[in-house]
TORKOL-4160 file (C-alpha; in steps of 0.2 Angstrom, whole numbers, padded with zeros to 4 digits, m for minus):
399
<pt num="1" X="m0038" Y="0809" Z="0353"/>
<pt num="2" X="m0042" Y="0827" Z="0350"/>
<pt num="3" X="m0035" Y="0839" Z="0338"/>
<pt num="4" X="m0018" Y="0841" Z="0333"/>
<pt num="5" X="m0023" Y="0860" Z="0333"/>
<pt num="6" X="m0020" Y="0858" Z="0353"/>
<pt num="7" X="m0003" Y="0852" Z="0351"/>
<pt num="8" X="0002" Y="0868" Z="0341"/>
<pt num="9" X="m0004" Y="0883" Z="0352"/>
<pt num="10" X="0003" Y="0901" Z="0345"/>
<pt num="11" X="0004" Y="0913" Z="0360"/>
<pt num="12" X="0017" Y="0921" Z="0371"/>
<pt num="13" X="0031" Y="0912" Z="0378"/>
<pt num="14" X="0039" Y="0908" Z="0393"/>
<pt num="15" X="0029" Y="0891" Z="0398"/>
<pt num="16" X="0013" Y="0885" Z="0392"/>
<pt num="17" X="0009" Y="0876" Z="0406"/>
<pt num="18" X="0015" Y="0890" Z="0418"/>
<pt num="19" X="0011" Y="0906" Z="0408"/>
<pt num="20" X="m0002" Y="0900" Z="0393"/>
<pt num="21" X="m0012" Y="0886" Z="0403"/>
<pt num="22" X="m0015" Y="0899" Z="0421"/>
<pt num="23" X="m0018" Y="0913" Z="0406"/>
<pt num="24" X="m0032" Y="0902" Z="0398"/>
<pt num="25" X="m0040" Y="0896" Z="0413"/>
<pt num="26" X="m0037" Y="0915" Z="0421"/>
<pt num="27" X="m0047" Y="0920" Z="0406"/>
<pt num="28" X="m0062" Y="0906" Z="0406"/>
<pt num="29" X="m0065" Y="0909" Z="0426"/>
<pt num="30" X="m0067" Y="0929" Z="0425"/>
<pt num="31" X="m0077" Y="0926" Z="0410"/>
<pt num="32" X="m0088" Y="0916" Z="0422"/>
<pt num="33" X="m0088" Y="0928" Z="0437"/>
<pt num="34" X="m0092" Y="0945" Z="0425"/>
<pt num="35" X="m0100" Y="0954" Z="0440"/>
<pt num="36" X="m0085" Y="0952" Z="0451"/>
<pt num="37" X="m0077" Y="0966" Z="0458"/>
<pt num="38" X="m0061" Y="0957" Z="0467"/>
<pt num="39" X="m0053" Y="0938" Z="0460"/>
<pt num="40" X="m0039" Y="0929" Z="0472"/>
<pt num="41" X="m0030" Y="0918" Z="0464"/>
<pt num="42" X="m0018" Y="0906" Z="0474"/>
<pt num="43" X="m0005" Y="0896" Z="0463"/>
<pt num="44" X="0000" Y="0878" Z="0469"/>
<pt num="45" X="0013" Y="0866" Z="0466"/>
<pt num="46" X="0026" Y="0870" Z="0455"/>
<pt num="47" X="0015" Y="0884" Z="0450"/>
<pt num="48" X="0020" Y="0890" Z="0465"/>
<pt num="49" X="0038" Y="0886" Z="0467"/>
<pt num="50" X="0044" Y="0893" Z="0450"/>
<pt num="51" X="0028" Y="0903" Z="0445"/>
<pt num="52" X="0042" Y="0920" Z="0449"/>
<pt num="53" X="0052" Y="0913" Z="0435"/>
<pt num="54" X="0041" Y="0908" Z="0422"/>
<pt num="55" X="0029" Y="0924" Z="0423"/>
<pt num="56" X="0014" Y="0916" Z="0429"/>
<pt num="57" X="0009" Y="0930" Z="0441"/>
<pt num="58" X="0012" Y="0944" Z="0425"/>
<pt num="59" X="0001" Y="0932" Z="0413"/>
<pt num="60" X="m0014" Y="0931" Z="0428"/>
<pt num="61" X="m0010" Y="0949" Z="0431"/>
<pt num="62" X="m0013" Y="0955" Z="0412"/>
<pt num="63" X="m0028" Y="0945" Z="0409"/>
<pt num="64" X="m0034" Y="0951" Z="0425"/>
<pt num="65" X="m0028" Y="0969" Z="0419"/>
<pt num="66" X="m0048" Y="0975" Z="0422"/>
<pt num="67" X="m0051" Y="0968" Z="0437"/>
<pt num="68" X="m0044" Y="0970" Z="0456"/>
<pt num="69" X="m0035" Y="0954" Z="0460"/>
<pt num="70" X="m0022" Y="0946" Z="0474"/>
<pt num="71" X="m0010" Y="0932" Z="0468"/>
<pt num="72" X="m0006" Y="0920" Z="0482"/>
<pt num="73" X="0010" Y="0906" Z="0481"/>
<pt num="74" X="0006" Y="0893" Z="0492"/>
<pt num="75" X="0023" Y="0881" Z="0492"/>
<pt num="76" X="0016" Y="0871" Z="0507"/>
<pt num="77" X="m0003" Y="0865" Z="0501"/>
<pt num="78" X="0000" Y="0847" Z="0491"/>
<pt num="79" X="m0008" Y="0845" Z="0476"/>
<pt num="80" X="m0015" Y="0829" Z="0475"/>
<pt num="81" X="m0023" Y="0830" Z="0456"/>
<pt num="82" X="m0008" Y="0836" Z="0447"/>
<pt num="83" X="0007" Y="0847" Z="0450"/>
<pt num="84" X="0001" Y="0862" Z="0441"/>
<pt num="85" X="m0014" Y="0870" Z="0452"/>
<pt num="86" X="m0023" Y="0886" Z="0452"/>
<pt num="87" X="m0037" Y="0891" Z="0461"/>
<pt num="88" X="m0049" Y="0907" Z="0458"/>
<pt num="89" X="m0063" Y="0915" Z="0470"/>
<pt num="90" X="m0074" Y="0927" Z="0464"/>
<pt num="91" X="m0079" Y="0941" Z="0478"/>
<pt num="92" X="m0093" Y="0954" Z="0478"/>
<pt num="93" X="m0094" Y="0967" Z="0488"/>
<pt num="94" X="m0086" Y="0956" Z="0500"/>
<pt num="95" X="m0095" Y="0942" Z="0499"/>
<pt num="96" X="m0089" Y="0924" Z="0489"/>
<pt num="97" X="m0097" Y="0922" Z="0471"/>
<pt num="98" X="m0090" Y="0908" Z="0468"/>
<pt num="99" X="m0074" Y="0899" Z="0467"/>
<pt num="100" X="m0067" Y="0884" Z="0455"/>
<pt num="101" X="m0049" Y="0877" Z="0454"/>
<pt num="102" X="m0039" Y="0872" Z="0436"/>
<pt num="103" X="m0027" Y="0862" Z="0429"/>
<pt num="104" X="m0012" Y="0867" Z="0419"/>
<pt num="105" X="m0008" Y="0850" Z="0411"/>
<pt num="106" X="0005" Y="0854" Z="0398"/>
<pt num="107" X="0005" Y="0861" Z="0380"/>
<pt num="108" X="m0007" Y="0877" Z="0385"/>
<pt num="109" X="m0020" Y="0863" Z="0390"/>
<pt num="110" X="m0032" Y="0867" Z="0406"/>
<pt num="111" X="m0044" Y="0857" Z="0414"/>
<pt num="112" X="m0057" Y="0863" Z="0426"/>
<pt num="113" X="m0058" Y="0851" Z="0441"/>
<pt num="114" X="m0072" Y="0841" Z="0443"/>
<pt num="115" X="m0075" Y="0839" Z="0424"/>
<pt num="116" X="m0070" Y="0824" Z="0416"/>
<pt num="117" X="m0057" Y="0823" Z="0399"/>
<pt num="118" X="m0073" Y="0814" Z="0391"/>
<pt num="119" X="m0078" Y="0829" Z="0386"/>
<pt num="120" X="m0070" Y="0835" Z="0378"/>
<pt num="121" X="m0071" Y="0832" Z="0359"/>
<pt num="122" X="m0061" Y="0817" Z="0353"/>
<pt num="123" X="m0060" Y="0816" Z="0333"/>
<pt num="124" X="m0046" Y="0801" Z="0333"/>
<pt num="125" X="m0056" Y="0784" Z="0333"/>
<pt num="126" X="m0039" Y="0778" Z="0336"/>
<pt num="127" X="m0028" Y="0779" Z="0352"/>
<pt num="128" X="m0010" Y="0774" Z="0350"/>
<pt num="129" X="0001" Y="0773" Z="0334"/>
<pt num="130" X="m0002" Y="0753" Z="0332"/>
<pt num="131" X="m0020" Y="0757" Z="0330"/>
<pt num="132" X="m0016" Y="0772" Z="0317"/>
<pt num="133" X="m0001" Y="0760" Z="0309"/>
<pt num="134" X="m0013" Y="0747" Z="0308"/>
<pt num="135" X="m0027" Y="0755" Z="0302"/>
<pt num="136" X="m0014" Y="0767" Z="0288"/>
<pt num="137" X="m0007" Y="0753" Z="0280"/>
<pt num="138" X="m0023" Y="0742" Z="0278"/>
<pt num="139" X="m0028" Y="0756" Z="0267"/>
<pt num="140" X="m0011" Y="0761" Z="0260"/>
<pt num="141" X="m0011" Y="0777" Z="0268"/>
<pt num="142" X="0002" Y="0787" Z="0272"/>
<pt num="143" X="0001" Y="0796" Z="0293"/>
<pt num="144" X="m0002" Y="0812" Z="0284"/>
<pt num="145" X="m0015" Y="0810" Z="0274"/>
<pt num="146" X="m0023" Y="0800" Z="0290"/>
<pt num="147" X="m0021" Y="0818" Z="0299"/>
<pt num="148" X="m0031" Y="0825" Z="0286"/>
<pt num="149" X="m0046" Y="0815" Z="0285"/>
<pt num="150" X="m0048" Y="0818" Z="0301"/>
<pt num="151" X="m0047" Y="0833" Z="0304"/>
<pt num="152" X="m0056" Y="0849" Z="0296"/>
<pt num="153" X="m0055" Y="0857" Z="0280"/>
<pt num="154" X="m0045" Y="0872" Z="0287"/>
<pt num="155" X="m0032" Y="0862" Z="0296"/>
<pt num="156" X="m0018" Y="0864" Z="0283"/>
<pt num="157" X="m0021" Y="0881" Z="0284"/>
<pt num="158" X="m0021" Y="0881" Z="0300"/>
<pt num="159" X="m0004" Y="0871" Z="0298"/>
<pt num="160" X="0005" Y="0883" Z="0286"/>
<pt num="161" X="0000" Y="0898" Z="0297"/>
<pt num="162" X="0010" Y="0888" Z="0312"/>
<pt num="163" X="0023" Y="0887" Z="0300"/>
<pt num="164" X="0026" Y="0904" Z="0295"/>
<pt num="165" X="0023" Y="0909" Z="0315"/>
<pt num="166" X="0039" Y="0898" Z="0318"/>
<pt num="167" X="0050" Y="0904" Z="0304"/>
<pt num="168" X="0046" Y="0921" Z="0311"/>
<pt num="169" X="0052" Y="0918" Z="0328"/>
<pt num="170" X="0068" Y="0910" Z="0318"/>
<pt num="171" X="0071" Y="0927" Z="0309"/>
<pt num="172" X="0068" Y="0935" Z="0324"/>
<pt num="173" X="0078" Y="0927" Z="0334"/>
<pt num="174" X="0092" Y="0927" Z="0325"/>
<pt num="175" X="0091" Y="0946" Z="0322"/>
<pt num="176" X="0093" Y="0949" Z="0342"/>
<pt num="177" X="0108" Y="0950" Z="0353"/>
<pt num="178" X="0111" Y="0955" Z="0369"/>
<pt num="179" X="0103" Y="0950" Z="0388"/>
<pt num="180" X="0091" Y="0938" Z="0391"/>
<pt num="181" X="0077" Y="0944" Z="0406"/>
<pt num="182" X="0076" Y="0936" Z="0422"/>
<pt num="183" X="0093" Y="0942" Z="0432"/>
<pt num="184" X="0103" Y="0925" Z="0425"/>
<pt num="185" X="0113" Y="0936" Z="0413"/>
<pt num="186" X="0111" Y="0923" Z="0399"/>
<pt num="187" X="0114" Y="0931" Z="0381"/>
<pt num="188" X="0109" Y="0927" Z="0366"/>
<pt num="189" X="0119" Y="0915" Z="0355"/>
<pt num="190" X="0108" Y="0910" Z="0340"/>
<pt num="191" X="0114" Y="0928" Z="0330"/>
<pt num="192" X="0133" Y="0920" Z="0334"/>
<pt num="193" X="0130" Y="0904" Z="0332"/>
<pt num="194" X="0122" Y="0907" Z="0316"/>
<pt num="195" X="0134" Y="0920" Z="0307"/>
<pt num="196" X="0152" Y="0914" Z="0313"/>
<pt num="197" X="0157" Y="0900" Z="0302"/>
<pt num="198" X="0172" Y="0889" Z="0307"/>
<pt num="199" X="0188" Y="0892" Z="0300"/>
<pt num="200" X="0189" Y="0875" Z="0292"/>
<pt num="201" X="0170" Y="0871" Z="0291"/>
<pt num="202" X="0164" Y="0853" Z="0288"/>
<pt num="203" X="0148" Y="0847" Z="0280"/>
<pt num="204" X="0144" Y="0839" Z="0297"/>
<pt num="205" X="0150" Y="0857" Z="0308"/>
<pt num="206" X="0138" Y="0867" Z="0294"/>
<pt num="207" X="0124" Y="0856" Z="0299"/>
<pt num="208" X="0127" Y="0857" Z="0319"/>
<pt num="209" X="0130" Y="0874" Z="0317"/>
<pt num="210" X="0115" Y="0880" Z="0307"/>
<pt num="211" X="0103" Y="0868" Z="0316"/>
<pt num="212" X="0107" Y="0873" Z="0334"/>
<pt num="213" X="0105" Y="0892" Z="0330"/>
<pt num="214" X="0089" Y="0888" Z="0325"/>
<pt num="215" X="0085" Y="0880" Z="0339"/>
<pt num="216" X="0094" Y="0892" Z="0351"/>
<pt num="217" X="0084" Y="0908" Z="0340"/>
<pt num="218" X="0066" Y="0902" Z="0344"/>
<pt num="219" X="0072" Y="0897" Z="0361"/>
<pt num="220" X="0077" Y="0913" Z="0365"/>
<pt num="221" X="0063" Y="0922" Z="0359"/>
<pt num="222" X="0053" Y="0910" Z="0370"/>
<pt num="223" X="0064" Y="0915" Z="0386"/>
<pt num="224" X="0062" Y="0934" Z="0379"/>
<pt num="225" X="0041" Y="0933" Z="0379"/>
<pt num="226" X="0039" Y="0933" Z="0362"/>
<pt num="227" X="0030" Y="0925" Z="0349"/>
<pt num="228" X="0030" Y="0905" Z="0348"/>
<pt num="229" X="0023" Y="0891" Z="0342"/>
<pt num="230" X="0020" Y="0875" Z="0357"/>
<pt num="231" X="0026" Y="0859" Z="0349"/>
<pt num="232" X="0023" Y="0853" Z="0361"/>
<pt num="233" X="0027" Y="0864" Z="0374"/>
<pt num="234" X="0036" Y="0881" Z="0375"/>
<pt num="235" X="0050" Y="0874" Z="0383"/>
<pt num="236" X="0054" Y="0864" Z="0370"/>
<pt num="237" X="0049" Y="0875" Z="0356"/>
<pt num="238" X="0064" Y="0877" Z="0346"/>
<pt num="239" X="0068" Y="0857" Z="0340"/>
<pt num="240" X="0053" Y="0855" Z="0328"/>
<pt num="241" X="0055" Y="0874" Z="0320"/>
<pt num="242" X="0076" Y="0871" Z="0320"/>
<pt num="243" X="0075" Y="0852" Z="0311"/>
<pt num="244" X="0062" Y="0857" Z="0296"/>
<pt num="245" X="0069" Y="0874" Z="0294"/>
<pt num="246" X="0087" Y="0868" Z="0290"/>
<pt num="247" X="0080" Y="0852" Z="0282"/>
<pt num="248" X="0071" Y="0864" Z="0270"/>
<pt num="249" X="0083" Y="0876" Z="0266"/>
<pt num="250" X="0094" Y="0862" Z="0261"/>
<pt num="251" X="0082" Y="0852" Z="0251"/>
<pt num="252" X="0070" Y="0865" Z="0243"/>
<pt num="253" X="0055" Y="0856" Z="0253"/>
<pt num="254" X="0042" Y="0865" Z="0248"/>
<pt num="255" X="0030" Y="0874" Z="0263"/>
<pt num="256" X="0017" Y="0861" Z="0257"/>
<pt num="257" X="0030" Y="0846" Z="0261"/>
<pt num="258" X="0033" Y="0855" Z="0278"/>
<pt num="259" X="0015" Y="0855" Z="0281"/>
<pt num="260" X="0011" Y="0836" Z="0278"/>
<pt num="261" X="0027" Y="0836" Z="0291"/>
<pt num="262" X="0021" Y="0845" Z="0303"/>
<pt num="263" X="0003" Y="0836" Z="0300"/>
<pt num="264" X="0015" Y="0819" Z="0307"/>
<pt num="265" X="0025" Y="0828" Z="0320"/>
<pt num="266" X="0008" Y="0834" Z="0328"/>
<pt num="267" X="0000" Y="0818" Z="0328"/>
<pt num="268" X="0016" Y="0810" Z="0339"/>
<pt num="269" X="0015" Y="0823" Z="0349"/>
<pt num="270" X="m0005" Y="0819" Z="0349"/>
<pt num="271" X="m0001" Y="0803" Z="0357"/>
<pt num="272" X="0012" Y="0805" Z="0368"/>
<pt num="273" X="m0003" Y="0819" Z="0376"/>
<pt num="274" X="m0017" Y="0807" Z="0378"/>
<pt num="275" X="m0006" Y="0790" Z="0382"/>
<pt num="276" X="0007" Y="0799" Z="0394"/>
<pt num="277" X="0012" Y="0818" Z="0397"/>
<pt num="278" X="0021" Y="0831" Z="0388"/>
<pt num="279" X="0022" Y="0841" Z="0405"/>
<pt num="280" X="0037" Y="0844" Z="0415"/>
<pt num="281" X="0029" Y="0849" Z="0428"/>
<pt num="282" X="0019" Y="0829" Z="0427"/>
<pt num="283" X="0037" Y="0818" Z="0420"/>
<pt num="284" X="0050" Y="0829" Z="0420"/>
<pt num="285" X="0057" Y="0836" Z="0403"/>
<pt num="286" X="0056" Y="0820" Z="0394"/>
<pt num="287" X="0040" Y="0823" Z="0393"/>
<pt num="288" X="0043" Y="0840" Z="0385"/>
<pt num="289" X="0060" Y="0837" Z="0377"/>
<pt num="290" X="0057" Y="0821" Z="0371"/>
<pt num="291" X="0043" Y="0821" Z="0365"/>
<pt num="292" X="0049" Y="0837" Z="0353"/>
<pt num="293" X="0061" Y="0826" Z="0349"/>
<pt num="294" X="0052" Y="0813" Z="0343"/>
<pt num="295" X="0040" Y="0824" Z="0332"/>
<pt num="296" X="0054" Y="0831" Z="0324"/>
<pt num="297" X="0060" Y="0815" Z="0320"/>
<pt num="298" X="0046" Y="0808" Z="0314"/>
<pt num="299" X="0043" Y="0824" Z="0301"/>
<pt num="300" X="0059" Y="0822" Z="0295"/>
<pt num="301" X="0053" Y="0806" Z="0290"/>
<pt num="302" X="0037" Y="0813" Z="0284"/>
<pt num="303" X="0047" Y="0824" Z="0272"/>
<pt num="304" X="0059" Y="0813" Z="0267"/>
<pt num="305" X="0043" Y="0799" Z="0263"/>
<pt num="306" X="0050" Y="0786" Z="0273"/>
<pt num="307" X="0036" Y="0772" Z="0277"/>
<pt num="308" X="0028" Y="0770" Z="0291"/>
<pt num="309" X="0039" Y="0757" Z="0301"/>
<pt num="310" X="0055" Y="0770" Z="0298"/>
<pt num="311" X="0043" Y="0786" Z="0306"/>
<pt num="312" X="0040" Y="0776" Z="0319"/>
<pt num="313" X="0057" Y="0768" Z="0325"/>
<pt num="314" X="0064" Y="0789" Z="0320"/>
<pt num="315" X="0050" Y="0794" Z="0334"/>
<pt num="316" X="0054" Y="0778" Z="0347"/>
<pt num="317" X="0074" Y="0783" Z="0346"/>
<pt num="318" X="0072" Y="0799" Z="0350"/>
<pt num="319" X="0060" Y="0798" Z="0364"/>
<pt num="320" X="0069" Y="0780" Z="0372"/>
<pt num="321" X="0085" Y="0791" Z="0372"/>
<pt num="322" X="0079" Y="0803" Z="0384"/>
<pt num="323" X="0071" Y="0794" Z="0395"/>
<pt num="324" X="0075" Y="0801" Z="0413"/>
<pt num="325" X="0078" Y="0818" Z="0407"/>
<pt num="326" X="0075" Y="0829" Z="0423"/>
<pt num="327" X="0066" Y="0846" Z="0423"/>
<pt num="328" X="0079" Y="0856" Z="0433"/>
<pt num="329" X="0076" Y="0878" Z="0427"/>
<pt num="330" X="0087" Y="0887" Z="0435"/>
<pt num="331" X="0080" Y="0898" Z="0445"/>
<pt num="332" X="0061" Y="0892" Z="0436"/>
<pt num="333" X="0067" Y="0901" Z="0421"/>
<pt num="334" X="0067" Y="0893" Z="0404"/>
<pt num="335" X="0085" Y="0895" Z="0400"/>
<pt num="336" X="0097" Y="0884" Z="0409"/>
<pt num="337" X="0096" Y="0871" Z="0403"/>
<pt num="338" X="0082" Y="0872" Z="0394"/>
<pt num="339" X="0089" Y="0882" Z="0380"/>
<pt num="340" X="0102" Y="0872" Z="0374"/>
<pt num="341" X="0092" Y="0857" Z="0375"/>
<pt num="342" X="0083" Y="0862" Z="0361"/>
<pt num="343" X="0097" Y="0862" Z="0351"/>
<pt num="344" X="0105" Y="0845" Z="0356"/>
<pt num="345" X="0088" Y="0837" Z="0355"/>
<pt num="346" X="0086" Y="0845" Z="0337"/>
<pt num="347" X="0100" Y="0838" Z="0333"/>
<pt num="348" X="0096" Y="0821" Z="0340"/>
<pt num="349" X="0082" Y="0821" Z="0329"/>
<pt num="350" X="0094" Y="0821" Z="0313"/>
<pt num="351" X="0101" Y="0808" Z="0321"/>
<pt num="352" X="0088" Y="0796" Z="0325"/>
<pt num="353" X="0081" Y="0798" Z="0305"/>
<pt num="354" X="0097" Y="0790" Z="0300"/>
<pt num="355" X="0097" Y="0776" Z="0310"/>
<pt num="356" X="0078" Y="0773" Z="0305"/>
<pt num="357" X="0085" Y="0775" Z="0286"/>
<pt num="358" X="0097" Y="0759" Z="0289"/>
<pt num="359" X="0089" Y="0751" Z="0305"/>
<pt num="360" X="0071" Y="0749" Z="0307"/>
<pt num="361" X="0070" Y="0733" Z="0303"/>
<pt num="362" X="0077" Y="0726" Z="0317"/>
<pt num="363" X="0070" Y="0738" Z="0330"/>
<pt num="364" X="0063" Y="0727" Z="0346"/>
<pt num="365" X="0054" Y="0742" Z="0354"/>
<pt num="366" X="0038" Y="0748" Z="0349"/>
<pt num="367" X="0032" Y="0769" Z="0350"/>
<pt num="368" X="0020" Y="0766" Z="0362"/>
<pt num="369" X="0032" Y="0755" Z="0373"/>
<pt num="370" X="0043" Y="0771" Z="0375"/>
<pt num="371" X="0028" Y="0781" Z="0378"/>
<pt num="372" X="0022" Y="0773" Z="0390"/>
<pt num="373" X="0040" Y="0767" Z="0397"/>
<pt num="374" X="0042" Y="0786" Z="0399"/>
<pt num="375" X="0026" Y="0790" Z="0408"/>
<pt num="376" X="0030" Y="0775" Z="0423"/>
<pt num="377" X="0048" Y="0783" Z="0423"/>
<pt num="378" X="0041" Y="0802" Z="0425"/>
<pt num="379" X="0030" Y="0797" Z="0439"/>
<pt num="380" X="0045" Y="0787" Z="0448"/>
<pt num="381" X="0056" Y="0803" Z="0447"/>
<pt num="382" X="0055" Y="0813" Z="0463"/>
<pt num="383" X="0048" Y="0828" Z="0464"/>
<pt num="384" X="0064" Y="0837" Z="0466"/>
<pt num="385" X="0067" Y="0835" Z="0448"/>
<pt num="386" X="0050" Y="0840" Z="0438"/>
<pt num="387" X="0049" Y="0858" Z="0436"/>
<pt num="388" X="0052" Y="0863" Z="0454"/>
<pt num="389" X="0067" Y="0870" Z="0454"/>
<pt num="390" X="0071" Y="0860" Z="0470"/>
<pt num="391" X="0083" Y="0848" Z="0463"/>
<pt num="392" X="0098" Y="0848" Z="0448"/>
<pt num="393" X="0105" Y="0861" Z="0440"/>
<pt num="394" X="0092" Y="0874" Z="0450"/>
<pt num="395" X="0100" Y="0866" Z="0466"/>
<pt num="396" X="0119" Y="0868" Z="0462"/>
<pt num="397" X="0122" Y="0881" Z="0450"/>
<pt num="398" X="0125" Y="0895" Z="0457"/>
<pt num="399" X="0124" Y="0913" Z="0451"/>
């Protein structure tokens, strides 16, 4: 497996893998072609089909900013590699310098096609979490500490400034009101969520409450272009931020607690990327929103220094209980539904903690069963229902 740093990308929302990924490879490609006085670009896939609404053509356009371009959307051409698809030729004076086509595979991740994923550097020996578990408690290690030993020196560092960029978008989000971009008229509801308490407020409705404005505030700043962190993706950036924001606050955690958290959170997101998907695009939005619902669950258990069997029955509920989860935007936005999942799932995670707290030792199914249960299911969906906008709640809802 290869860093945790490339499950935690800090960089402008909409979509990492329709606004980040075409970004990054945008960038690599004219990097390449410095001499050259016009780029096409021709999106494919779900690229194209909901490219409009996750800003993809403004993300090529501003990295292109210096150089003439055309964007193309071709909705017919299939893409037989993977569903997110861009393609870059390089002209001179009219004639071709050369031309190389990319792969937007979730998380900000690209791949150039024709290069193989062995190259890329791999600094986990170990593939799945019954190798890691195996491995962690033959030495009496806890998942944390594993993280750190492999990784560099800088990585907490690393980790804490990925903190503070979350709690930013918290703060910020929570500051805003008003209309989301995009022509859905979706406002904001963290800054209401967040200040208007129930007139006979629960423990329980504090907690829901509190949690889901979280969530909905990093959500939004996401939906609004602004400054997030992908855990694993943008779409599902709010859960992991929501969980160990309120968990904190709660329980004086301290930033380096939240650290060795998210240290655990990113390795389950770590696996999930190199044993499945976390692209919506690929799977549908159990690969996104699941899997940000397992590392939140399994941080929480990292905080609260449950052992290893109880992180990994926490990360197993939450992913097995959204199996199936379609990727529907309305209108290839990430708003409906996309923002209150983040809230729900969040609040899933709390949930599935408990349940490891008391049931973990009767579990029957492992992480990597899930993992790999939701991969066979995210290829058996139909198109209609990953990140097209073809099918679901893009088909039905109407404006």
């Amino acid at each position: 497996m290869k860093s945790i740093r490339n499950i935690y990308k800090i960089g402008l929302g909409p979509s990492s893998s329709h606004t980040m990924g075409p970004a990054f490879a945008t960038a690599k490609f004219a990097e390449e072609y410095l001499s050259a006085d016009f780029i096409k670009v021709v999106l494919y896939g779900s690229l194209a089909k909901t490219g409009k609404g996750h800003g993809t053509d403004r993300a090529i356009s501003e990295t292109l900013a210096d150089v003439r371009h055309e964007i193309v959307f071709d909705v017919e051409t299939p893409t037989d590699v993977h569903p997110n698809t861009v393609e870059f030729i390089a002209y001179k004076n009219g004639e071709i310098l050369g031309s190389k086509k990319f792969y937007s595979i979730g998380g900000g991740e690209i791949r150039c096609d024709g290069e193989s994923a062995s190259l890329d550097r791999h600094i986990y020996t170990e593939r799945n979490f019954s190798e890691i578990a195996e491995l962690c408690k033959s030495h009496n290690m806890r998942l944390s500490d594993y993280v750190f030993e492999r990784e560099d020196e800088d990585f907490p560092s690393y980790l804490l400034t990925v903190w503070k960029t979350m709690q930013n978008a918290i703060f910020e989000g929570l500051s805003k009101s008003g209309i989301l971009p995009g022509g859905l008229s979706v406002e904001r509801k963290a800054q209401f969520l967040h200040g208007q308490k129930h007139i006979d407020e629960s423990p329980q409705t504090r907690e829901n409450r509190l949690v889901c404005s979280y969530a909905f505030a990093v959500s939004e700043q996401n939906a609004d272009c602004g400054i997030i962190v992908t855990a694993p993706t943008c779409g599902s950036c709010g859960v992991l931020p929501a969980v160990l924001k309120y968990m904190q606050d709660k329980n004086h955690f301290s930033d380096d607690d939240v650290v060795r958290a998210l240290a655990v959170a990113g390795l389950i997101g770590n696996i999930v990327a190199t044993n499945a998907s976390i692209s919506g695009a690929e799977c549908g939005c159990q690969a996104e929103i699941g899997t940000a619902c397992s590392m939140a669950a399994a941080a929480l258990g990292e905080l609260f220094e449950m052992g290893i069997d109880q992180i990994e029955y926490a990360a197993e509920v939450a992913m097995e209980h959204h199996l199936g989860l379609t990727c529907d935007p309305v209108c290839g936005l990430v708003q409906i539904p996309c923002i209150e999942r983040n809230a729900v799932a969040a609040m899933r995670a709390i949930n599935a903690l408990s349940l490891a707290n008391f049931l973990y030792g009767s579990r029957k199914v492992s992480f990597d069963v899930v993992v790999e249960t939701m991969y066979q299911t995210g290829k058996d969906l139909s198109h209609l229902y990953r990140e097209t906008s073809e099918g679901g709640l893009a088909k039905l809802y109407v404006r």
